[in-house]
N, C-alpha and C positions, 0 to 999 in steps of 0.2 A: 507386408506391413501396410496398414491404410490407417492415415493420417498418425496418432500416437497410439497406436494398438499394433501389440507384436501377434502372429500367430505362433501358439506352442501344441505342434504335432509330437502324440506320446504314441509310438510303435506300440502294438500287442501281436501275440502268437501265442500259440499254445504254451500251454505247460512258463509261461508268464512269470515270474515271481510276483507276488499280488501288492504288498509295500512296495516293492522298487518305481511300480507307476503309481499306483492311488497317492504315494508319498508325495511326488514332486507335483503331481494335476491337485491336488487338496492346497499345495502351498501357492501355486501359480491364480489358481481362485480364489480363493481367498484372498490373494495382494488385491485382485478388485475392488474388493470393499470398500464403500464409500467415494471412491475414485470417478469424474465422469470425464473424459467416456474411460471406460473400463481400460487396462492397457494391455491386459493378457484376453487373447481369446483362446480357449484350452480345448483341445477334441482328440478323441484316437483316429489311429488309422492301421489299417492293418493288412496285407496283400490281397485278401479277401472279404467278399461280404458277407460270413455265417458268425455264427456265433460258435466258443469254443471256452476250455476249462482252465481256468488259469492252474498256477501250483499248485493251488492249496483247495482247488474246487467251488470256487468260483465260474459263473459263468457270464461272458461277457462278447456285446457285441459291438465292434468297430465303427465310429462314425462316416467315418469315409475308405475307400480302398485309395489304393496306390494310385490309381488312373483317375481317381475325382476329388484327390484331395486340394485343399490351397495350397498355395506355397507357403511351408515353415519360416518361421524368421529364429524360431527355435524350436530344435526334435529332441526329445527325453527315448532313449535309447535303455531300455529297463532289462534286465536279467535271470536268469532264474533256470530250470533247466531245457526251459526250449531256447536257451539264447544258444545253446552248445549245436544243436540239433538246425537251430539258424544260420550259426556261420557256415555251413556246403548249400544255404540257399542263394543259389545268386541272382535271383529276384528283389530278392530282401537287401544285398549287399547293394547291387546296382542304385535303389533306391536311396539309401543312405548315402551313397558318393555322389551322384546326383544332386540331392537336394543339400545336403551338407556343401557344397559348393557357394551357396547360393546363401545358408543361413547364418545368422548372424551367430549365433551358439550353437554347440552340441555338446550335450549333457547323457553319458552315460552312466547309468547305475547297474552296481553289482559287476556280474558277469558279462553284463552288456557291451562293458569294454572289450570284451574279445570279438563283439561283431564290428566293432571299429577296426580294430587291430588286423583281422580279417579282409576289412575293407579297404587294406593301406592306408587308414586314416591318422595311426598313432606313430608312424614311419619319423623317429628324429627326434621325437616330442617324449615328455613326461607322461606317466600313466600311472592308475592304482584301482587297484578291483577287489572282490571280496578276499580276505585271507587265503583262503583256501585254495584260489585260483592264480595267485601271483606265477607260478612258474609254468603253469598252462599260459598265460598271457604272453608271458615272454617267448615260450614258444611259441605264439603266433604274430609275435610281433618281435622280431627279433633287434630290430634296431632302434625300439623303443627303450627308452631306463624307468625301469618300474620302481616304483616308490615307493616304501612298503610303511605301514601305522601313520598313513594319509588318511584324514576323513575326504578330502577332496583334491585334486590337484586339475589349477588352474593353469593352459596353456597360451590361454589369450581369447581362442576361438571353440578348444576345445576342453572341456570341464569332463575330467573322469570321475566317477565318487566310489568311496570302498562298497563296505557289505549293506546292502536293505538300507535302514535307517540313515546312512550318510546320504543317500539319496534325497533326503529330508535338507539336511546341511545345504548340499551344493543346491539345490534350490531355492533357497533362502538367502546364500550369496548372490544366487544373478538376482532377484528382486532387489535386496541390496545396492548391487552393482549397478542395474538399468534403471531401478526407479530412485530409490533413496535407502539411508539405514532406518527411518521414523518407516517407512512400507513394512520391511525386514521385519523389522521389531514390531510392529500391529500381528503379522502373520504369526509370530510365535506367541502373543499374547491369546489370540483367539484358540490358536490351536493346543494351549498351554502348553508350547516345549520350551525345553530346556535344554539347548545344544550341548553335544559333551567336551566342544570347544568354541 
């Protein structure tokens, strides 16, 4: 963080779900607006410096690698079906334990929650990820209580969000929560949503 500016590091990898991060980097930018100095500073990061295909084919390349990024004050942890393919990388895990140590938030979407849950992160605590995946979660996190018809569930430090679009939600809570609900509510004005809670 430098002076009132948090850093928000959004993981990417292959196969990405493409809403689970453009969702929460569109809201965390947008809370800038108007704002001086801006509070969120938003960039990817990803183990490597190539460019690669998100889900749905997109291609995208990472602002910083793991070895030059800043330090997160907040990491968006996005989903999709390389998050599955990411939890046996322990490159990827070590970094999230790591730097999650140190950040003021962790905010995963989707299936993302399973590289936490993975990572011993979700060990005690509340948790909720896309429908589909609840009982895969718990299998990887056995002594977590999964939550299930959450759009988001709030642990203190660490914020899980269900399927894609709740990823929009719980990002709009922590604008909410860190900045004000007048930030909150500008971001859904601009963006014209309409949360489904």
């Amino acid at each position: 963080m430098t002076g009132n500016q948090r850093y928000v590091a959004i993981l990417l990898f292959e196969d990405v779900e493409d809403l689970d991060f453009v969702g929460p980097l569109s809201v965390f930018s947008i809370a800038n607006r108007n704002i001086e100095p801006e509070p969120f500073v938003v960039f990817t990061v990803s183990e490597k410096k190539k460019s690669f295909p998100t889900r749905h084919g997109l291609t995208v390349m990472p602002a910083y690698t793991f070895e030059r990024v800043p330090a997160p004050d907040i990491i968006v942890i996005p989903g999709g079906l390389g998050a599955r393919r990411e939890v046996h990388n322990e490159v990827v895990k070590s970094w999230i334990v790591n730097n999650a140590a140190a950040a003021e938030h962790v905010l995963s979407v989707c299936t993302g929650a399973l590289l936490l849950g993975a990572a011993g992160l979700l060990n005690g605590l509340q948790a909720t990820t896309h429908h589909s995946s609840l009982d895969k979660l718990q299998e990887i996190a056995p002594s977590a209580k999964i939550v299930k018809e959450a759009r988001f569930v709030d642990n203190g430090k660490i914020v899980t969000a269900a399927g894609i679009t709740a990823g929009i939600d719980a990002a709009l809570y922590l604008v909410g929560k860190l900045i004000n609900k007048e930030c909150a509510d500008k971001v859904k004005t601009i963006m014209e949503y309409t949360p489904a809670a």
